[in-house]
FIKOLZA-1660 file (N, C-alpha, C; in steps of 0.1 Angstrom, whole numbers, plus 5000, padded with zeros to 4 digits):
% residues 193
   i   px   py   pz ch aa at
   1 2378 2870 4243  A  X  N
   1 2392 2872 4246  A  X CA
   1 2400 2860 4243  A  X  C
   2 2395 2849 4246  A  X  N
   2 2401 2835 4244  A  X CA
   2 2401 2835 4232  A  X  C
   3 2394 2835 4221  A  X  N
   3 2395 2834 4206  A  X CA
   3 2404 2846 4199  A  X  C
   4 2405 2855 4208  A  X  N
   4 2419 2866 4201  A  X CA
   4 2432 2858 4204  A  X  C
   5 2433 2859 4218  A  X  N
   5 2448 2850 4220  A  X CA
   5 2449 2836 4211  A  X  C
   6 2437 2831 4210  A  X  N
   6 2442 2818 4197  A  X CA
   6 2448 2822 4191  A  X  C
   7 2441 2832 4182  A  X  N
   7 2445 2834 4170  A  X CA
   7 2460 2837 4168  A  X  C
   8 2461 2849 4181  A  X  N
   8 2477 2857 4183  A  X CA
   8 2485 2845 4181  A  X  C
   9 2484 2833 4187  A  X  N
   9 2489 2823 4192  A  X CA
   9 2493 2814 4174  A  X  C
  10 2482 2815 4167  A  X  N
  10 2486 2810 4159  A  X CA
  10 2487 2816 4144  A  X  C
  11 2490 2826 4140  A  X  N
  11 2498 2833 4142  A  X CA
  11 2513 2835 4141  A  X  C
  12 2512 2835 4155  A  X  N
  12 2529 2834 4157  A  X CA
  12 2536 2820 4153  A  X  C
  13 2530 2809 4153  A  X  N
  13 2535 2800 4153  A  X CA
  13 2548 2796 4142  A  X  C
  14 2542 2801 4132  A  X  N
  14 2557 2795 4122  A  X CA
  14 2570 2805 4127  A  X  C
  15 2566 2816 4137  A  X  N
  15 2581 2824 4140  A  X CA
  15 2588 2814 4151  A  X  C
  16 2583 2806 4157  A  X  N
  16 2584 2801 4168  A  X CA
  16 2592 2785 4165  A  X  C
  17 2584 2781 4151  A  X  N
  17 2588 2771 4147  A  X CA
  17 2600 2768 4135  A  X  C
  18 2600 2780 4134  A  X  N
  18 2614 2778 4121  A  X CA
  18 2623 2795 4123  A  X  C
  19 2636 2792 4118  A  X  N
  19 2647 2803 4120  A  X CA
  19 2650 2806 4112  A  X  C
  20 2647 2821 4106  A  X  N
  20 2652 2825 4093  A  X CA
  20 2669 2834 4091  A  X  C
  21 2681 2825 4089  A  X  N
  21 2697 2834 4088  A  X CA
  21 2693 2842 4080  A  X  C
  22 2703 2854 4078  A  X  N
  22 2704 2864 4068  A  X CA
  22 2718 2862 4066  A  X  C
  23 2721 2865 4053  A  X  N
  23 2734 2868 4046  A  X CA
  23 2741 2881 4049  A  X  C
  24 2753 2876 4056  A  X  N
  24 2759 2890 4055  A  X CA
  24 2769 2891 4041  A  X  C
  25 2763 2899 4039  A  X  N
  25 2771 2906 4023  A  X CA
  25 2779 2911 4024  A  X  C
  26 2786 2915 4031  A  X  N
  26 2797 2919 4033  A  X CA
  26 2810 2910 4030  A  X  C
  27 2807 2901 4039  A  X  N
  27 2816 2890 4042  A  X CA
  27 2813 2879 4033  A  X  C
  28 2802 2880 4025  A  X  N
  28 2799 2867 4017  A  X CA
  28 2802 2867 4000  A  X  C
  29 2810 2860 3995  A  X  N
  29 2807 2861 3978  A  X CA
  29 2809 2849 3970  A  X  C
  30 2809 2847 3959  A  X  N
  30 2813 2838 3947  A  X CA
  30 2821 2841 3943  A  X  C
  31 2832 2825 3944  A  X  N
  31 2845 2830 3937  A  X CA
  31 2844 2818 3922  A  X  C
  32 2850 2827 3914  A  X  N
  32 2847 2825 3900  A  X CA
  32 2863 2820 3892  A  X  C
  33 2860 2815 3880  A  X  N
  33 2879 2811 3878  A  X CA
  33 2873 2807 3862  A  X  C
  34 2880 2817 3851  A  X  N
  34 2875 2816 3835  A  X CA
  34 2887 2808 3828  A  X  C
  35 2889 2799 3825  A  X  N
  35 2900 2792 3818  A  X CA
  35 2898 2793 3801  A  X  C
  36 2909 2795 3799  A  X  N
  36 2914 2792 3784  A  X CA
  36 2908 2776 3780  A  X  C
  37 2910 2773 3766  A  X  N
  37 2905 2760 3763  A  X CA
  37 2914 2752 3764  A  X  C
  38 2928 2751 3754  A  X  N
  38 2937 2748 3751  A  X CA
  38 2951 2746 3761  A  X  C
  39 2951 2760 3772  A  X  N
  39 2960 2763 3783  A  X CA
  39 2961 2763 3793  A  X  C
  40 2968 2766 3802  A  X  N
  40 2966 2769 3816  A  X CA
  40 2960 2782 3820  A  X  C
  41 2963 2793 3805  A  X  N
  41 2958 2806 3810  A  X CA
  41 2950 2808 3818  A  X  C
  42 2948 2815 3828  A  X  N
  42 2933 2818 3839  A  X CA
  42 2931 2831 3845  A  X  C
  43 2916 2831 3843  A  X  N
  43 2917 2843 3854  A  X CA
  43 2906 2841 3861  A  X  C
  44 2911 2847 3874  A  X  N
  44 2898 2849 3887  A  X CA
  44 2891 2857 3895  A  X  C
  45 2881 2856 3896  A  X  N
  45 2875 2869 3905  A  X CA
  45 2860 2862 3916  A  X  C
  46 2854 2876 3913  A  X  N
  46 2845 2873 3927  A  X CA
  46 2832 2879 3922  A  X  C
  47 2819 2877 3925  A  X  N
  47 2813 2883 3927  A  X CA
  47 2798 2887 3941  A  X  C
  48 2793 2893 3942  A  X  N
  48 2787 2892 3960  A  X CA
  48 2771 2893 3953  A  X  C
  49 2765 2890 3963  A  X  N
  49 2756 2891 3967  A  X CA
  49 2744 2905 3972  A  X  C
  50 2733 2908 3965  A  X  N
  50 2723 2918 3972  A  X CA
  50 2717 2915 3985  A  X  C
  51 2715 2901 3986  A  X  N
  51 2710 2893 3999  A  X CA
  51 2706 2879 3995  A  X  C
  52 2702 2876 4007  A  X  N
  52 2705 2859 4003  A  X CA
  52 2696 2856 4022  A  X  C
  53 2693 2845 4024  A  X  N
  53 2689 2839 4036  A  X CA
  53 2684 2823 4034  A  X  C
  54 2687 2817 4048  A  X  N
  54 2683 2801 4047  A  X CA
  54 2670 2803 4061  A  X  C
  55 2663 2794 4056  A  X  N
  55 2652 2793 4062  A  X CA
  55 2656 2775 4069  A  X  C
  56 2651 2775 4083  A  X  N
  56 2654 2765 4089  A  X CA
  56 2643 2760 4097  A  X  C
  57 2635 2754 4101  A  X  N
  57 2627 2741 4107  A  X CA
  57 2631 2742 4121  A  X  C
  58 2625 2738 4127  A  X  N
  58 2628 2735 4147  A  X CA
  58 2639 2723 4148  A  X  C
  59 2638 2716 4138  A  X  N
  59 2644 2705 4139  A  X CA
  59 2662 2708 4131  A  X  C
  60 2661 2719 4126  A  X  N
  60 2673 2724 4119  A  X CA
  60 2674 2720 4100  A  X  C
  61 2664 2713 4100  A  X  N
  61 2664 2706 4086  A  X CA
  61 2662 2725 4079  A  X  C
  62 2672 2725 4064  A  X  N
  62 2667 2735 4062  A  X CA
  62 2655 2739 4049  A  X  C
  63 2649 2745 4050  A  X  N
  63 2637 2744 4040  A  X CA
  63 2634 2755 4031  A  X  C
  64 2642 2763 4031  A  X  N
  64 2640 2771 4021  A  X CA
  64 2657 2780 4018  A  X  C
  65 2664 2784 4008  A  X  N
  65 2674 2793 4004  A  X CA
  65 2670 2802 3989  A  X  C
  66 2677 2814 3992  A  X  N
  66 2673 2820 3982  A  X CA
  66 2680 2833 3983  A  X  C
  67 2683 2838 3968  A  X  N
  67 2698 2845 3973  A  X CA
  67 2694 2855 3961  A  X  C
  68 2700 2865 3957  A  X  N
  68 2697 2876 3952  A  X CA
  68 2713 2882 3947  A  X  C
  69 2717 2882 3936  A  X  N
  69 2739 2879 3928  A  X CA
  69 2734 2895 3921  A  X  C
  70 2744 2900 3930  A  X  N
  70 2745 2915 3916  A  X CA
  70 2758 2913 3906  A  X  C
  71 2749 2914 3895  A  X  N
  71 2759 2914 3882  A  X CA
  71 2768 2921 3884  A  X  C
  72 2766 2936 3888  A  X  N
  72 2771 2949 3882  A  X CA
  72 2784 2946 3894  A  X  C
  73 2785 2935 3900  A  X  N
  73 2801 2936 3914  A  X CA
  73 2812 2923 3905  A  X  C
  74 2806 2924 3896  A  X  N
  74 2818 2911 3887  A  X CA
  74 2832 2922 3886  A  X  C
  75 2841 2911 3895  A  X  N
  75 2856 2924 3893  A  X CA
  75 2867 2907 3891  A  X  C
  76 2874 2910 3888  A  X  N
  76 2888 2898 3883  A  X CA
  76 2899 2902 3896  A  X  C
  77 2905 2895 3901  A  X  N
  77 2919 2897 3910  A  X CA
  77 2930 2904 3905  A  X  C
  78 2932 2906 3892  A  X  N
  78 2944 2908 3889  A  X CA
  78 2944 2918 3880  A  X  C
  79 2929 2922 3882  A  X  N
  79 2931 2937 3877  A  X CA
  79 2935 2950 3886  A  X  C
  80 2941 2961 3874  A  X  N
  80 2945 2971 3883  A  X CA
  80 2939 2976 3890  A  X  C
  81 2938 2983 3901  A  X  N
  81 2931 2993 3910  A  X CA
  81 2917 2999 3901  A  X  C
  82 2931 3007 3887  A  X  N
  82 2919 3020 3884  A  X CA
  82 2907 3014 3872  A  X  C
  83 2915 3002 3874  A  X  N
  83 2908 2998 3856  A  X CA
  83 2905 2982 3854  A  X  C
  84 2891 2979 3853  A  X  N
  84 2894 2961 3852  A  X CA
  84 2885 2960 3840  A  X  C
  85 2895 2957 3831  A  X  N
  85 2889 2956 3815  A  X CA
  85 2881 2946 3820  A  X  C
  86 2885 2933 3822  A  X  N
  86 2883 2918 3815  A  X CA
  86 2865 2920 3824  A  X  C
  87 2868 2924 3837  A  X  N
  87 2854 2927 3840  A  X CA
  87 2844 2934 3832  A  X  C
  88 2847 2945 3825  A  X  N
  88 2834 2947 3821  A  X CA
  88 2834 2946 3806  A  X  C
  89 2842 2936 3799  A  X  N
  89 2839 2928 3792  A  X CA
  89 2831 2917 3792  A  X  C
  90 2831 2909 3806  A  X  N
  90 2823 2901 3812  A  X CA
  90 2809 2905 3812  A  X  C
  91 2806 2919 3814  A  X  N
  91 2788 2927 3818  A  X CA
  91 2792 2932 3808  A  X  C
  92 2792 2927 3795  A  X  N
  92 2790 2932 3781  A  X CA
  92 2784 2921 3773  A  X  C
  93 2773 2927 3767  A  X  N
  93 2767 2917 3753  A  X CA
  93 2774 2903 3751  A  X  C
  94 2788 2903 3755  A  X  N
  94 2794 2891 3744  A  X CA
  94 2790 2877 3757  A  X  C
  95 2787 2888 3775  A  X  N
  95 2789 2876 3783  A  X CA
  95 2774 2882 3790  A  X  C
  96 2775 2885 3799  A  X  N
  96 2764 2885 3808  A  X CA
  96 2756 2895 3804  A  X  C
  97 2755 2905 3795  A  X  N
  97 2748 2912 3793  A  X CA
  97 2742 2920 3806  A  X  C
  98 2749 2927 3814  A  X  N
  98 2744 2931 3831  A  X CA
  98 2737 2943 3827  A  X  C
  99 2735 2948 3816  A  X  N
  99 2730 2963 3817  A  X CA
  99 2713 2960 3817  A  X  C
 100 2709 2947 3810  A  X  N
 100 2700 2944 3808  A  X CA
 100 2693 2934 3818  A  X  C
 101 2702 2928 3824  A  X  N
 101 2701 2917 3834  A  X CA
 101 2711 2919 3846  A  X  C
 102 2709 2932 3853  A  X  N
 102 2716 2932 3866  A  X CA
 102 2717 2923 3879  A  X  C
 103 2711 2915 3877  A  X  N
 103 2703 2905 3886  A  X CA
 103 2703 2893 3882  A  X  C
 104 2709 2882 3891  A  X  N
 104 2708 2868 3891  A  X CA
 104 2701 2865 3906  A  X  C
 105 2695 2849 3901  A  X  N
 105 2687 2844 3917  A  X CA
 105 2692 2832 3916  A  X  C
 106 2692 2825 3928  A  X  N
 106 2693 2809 3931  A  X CA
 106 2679 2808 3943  A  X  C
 107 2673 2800 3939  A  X  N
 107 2662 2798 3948  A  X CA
 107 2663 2779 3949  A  X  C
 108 2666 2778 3964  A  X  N
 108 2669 2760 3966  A  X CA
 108 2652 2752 3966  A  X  C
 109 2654 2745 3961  A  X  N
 109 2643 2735 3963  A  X CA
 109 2642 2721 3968  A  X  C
 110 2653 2719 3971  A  X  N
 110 2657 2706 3977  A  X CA
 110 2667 2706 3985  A  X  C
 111 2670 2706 4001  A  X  N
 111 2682 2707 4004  A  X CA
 111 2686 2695 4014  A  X  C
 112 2691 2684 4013  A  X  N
 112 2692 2672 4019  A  X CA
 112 2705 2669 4030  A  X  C
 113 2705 2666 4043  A  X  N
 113 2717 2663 4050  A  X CA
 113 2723 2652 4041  A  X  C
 114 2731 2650 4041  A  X  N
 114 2741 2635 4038  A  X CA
 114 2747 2628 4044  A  X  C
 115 2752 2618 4047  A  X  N
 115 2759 2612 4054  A  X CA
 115 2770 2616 4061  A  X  C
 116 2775 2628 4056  A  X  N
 116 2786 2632 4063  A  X CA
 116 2785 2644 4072  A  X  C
 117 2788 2644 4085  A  X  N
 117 2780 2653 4096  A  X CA
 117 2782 2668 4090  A  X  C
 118 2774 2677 4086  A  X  N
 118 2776 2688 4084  A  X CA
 118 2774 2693 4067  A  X  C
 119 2775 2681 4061  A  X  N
 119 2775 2684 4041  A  X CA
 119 2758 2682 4042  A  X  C
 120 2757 2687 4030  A  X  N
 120 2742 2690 4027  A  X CA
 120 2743 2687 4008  A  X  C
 121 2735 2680 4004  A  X  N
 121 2730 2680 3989  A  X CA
 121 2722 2690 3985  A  X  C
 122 2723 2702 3980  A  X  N
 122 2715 2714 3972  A  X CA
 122 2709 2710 3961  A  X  C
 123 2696 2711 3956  A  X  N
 123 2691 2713 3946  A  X CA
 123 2690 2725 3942  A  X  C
 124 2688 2733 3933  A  X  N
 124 2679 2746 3933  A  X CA
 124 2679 2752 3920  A  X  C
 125 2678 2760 3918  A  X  N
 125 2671 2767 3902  A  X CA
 125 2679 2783 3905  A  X  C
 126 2690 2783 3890  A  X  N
 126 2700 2794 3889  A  X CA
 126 2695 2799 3875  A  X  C
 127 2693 2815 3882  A  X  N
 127 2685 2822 3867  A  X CA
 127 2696 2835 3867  A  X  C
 128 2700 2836 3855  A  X  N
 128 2710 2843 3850  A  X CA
 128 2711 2849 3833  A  X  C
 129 2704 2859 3832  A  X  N
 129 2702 2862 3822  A  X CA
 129 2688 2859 3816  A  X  C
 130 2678 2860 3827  A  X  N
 130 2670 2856 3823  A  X CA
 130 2663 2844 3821  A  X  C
 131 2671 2834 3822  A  X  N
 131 2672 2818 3815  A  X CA
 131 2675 2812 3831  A  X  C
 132 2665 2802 3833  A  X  N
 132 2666 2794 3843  A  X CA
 132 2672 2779 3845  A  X  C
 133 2679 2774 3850  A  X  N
 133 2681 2762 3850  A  X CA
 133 2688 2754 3863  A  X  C
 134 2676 2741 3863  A  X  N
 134 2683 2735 3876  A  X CA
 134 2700 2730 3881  A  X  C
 135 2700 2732 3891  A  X  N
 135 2718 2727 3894  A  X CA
 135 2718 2719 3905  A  X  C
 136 2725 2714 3907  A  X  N
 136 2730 2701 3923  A  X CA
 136 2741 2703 3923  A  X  C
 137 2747 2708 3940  A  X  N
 137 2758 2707 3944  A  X CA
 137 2758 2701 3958  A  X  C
 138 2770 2701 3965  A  X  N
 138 2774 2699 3979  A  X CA
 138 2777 2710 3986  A  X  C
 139 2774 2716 4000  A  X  N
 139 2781 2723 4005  A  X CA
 139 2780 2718 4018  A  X  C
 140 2791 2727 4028  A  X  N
 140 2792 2722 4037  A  X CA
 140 2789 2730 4051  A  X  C
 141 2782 2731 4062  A  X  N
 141 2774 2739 4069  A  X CA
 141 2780 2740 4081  A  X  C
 142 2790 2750 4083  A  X  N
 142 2794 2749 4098  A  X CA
 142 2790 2759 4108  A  X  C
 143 2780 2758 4117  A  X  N
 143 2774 2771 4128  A  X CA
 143 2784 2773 4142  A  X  C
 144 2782 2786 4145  A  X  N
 144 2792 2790 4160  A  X CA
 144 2780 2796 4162  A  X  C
 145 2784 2797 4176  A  X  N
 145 2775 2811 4186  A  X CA
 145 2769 2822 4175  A  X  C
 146 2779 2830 4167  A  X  N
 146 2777 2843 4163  A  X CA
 146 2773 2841 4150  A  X  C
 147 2773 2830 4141  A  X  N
 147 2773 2830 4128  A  X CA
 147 2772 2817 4123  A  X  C
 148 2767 2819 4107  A  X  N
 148 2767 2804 4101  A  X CA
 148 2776 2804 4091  A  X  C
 149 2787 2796 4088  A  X  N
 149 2793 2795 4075  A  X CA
 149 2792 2786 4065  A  X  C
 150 2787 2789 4054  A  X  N
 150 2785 2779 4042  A  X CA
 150 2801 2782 4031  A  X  C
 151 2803 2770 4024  A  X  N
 151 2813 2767 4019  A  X CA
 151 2809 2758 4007  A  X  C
 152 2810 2757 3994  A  X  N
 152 2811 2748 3982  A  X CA
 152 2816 2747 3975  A  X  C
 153 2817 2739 3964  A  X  N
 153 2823 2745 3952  A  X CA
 153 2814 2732 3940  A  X  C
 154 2817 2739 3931  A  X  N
 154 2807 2733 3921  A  X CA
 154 2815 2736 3907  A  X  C
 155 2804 2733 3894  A  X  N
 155 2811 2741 3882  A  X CA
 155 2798 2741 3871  A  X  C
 156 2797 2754 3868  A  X  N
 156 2788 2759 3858  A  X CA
 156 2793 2757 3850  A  X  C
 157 2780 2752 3834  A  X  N
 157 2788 2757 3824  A  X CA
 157 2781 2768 3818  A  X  C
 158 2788 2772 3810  A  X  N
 158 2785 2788 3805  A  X CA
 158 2771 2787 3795  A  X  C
 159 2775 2777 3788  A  X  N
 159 2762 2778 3773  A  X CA
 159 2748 2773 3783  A  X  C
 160 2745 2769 3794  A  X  N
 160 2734 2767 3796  A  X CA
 160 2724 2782 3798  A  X  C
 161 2730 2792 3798  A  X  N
 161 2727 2806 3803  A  X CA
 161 2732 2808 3787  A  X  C
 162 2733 2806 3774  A  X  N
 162 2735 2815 3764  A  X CA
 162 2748 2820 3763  A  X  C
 163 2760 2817 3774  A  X  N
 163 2770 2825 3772  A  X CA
 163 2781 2820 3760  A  X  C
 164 2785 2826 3750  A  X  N
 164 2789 2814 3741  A  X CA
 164 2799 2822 3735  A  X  C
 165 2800 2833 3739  A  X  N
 165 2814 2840 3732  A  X CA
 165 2830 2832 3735  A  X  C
 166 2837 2832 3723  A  X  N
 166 2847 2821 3717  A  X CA
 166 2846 2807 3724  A  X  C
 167 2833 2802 3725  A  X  N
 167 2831 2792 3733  A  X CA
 167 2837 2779 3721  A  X  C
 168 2847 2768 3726  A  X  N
 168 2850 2758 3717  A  X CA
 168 2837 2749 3708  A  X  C
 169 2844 2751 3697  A  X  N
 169 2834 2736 3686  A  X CA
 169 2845 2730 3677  A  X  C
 170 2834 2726 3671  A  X  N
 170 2848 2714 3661  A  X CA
 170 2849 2720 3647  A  X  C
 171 2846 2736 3645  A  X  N
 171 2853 2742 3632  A  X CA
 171 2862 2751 3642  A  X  C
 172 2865 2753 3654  A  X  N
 172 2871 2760 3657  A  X CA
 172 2883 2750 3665  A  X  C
 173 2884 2743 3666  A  X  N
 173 2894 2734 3678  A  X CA
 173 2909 2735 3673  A  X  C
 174 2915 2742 3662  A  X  N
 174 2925 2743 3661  A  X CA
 174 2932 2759 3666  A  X  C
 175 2923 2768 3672  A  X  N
 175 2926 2783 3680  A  X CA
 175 2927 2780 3692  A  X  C
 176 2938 2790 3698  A  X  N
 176 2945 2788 3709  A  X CA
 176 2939 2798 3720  A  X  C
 177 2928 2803 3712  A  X  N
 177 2920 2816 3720  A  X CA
 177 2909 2816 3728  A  X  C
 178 2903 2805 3728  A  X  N
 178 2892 2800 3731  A  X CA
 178 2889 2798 3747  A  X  C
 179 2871 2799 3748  A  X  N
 179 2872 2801 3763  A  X CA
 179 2866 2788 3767  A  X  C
 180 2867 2782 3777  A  X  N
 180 2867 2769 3783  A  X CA
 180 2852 2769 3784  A  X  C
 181 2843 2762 3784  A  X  N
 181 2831 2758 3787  A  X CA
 181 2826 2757 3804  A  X  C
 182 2835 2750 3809  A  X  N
 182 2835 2750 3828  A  X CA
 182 2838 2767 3830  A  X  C
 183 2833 2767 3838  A  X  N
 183 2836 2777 3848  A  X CA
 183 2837 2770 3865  A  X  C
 184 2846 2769 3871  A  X  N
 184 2843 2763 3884  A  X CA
 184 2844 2773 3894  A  X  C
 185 2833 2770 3903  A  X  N
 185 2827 2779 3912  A  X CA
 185 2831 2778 3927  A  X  C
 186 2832 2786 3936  A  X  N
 186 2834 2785 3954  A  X CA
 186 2828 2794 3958  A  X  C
 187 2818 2788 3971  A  X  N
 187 2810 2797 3977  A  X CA
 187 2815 2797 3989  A  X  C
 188 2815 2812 3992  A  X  N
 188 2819 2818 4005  A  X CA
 188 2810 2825 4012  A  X  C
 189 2795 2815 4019  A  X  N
 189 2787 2826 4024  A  X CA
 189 2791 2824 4043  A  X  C
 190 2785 2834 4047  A  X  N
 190 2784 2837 4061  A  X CA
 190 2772 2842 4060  A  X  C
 191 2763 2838 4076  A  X  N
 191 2750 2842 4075  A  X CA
 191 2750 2843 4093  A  X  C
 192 2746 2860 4094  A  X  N
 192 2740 2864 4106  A  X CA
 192 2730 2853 4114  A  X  C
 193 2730 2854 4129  A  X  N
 193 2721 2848 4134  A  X CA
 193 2710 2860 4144  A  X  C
% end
């Protein structure tokens, strides 16, 4: 009997010892912003999340993130109601290819406090189209009673993922059509407790 309860005992131990948030998807997404090369021209939108959760330590240090981006919810702001071209030009061949690749991941591998009460240094690995590649950003970690809110902002660039449609070079630098290399990114997660 003593050697059952050990075991129960241990066992349980990593539930005891670490707290796994979940993402509420509802409430959570990526806000996205595609600039011209040459102009101010811009457009912006959003995209959410299938799931996502941070894994956390007794001590609160957190040790594990990993998030799950559906392609197929890329929509622009400033599209109409019934109709958002520029979106699914975006989940077309020339950009994300989503028919083939409905699915993006971020899986953290490094996630460090900082000096400043509440920011955190992210490492982690963003696979998008297939093609993986490491990124570092800052976000910033604020918990209540009922929930956790994360906050960042960063900036991707497009050709590390293959995306290269009217991407600027130097036989093209004199077209006014061209799409900016940056993409700059804001994350808006909230995570159930």
């Amino acid at each position: 009997m003593k050697n059952t309860v050990l075991l129960f005992l241990i066992a349980c131990l990593p539930a005891f010892t670490q707290q796994k948030l979940i993402l509420n998807t509802t409430d959570s997404d990526v806000h996205w912003k595609g600039k011209m090369w040459m102009s101010n021209d811009s457009h912006e939108g959003t995209i959410r999340f299938n799931s996502g959760s941070l894994t956390m330590d007794k001590s609160g240090k957190i040790t594990a993130a990993n998030f799950e981006i559906d392609m197929n919810t890329i929509k622009t702001k400033d599209a109409r109601p019934d109709k958002d071209g520029l979106a699914e030009h975006l989940k077309s061949e020339d950009f994300f290819a989503v028919k083939k690749f409905p699915k993006a991941y971020f899986a953290g591998t490094k996630i460090d406090k900082t000096t400043v009460p509440g920011n955190y240094s992210v490492q982690g690995n963003l696979t998008i189209k297939g093609v993986q590649k490491q990124i570092v950003f800052m976000v910033k970690i604020q918990p209540n009673p009922t929930s956790t809110k994360v906050t960042g902002e960063l900036t991707l660039f497009r050709s590390w993922w293959g995306v290269s449609y009217k991407a600027p070079d130097f036989l093209s630098s004199l077209k006014n059509d061209l799409i900016a290399e940056e993409v700059p990114i804001k994350l808006n997660l909230v995570f159930g407790k």
